[in-house]
N, C-alpha and C positions, 0 to 999 in steps of 0.2 A: 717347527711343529707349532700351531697352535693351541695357546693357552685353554683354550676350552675343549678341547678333546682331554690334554691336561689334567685337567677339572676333574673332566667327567670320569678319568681313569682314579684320582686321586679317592674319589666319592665310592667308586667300585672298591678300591684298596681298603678305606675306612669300612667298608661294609661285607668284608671277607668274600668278595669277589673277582671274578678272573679280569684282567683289567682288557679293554679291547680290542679288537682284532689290531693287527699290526703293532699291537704297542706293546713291547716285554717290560717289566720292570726295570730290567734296566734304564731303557732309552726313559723311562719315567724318572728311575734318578738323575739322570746327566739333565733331565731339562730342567729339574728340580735345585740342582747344581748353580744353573745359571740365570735362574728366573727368580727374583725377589717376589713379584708379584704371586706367582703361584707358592711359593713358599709361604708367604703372610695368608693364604687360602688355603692351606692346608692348616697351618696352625687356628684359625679361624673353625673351622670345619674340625677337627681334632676339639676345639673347646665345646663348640655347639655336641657334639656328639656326647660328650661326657658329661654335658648339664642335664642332658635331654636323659642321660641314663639315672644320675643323680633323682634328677626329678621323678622318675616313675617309682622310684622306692616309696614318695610321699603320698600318700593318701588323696582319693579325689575329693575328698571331700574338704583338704584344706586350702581355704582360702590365699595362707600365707605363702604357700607354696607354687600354687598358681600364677601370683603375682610375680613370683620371685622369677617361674620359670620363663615368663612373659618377657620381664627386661632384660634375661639374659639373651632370648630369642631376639628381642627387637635390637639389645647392642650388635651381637653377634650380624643380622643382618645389615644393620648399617655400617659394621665394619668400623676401623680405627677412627676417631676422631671427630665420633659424630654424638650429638651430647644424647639425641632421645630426650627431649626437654617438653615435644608435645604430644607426651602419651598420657598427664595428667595421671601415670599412676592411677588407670583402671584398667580393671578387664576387660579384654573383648567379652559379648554374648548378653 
């Protein structure tokens, strides 16, 4: 099975949806079983999702908040072991 269908079922699951045709939960656990890579994409994807929720509780109007949710967004997309060292700490916009 390809890891990107994977994904895309894994993103379905975090987002209380039915996961794709052919694919039962199950066979999402056994691949999940044997795949690190999708595993660390799930755990990844499980953090983003709960910053992202964190985050809306704060106010749009705070600054600190914004910034905070920015580098979590930019670790989370570059993923383990990436410093994010040339976002100089501003906003997009």
């Amino acid at each position: 099975m390809h890891c990107s269908r994977i994904r895309t079922a894994l993103s379905a699951r975090l987002d209380g949806e039915e996961p794709p045709p052919g694919l039962t939960p199950g066979r999402l656990d056994d691949h999940l079983a044997g795949c690190r890579d999708c595993r660390q994409w799930e755990v990844r994807a499980r953090a983003l999702a709960a910053g992202l929720g964190r985050a809306a509780a704060h106010p749009e109007d705070d600054p600190a908040a914004a910034d905070a949710l920015l580098a979590r967004l930019r670790a989370a997309a570059a993923g383990p072991g990436a410093s994010g060292a040339d976002t100089g700490g501003k906003r997009a916009g």
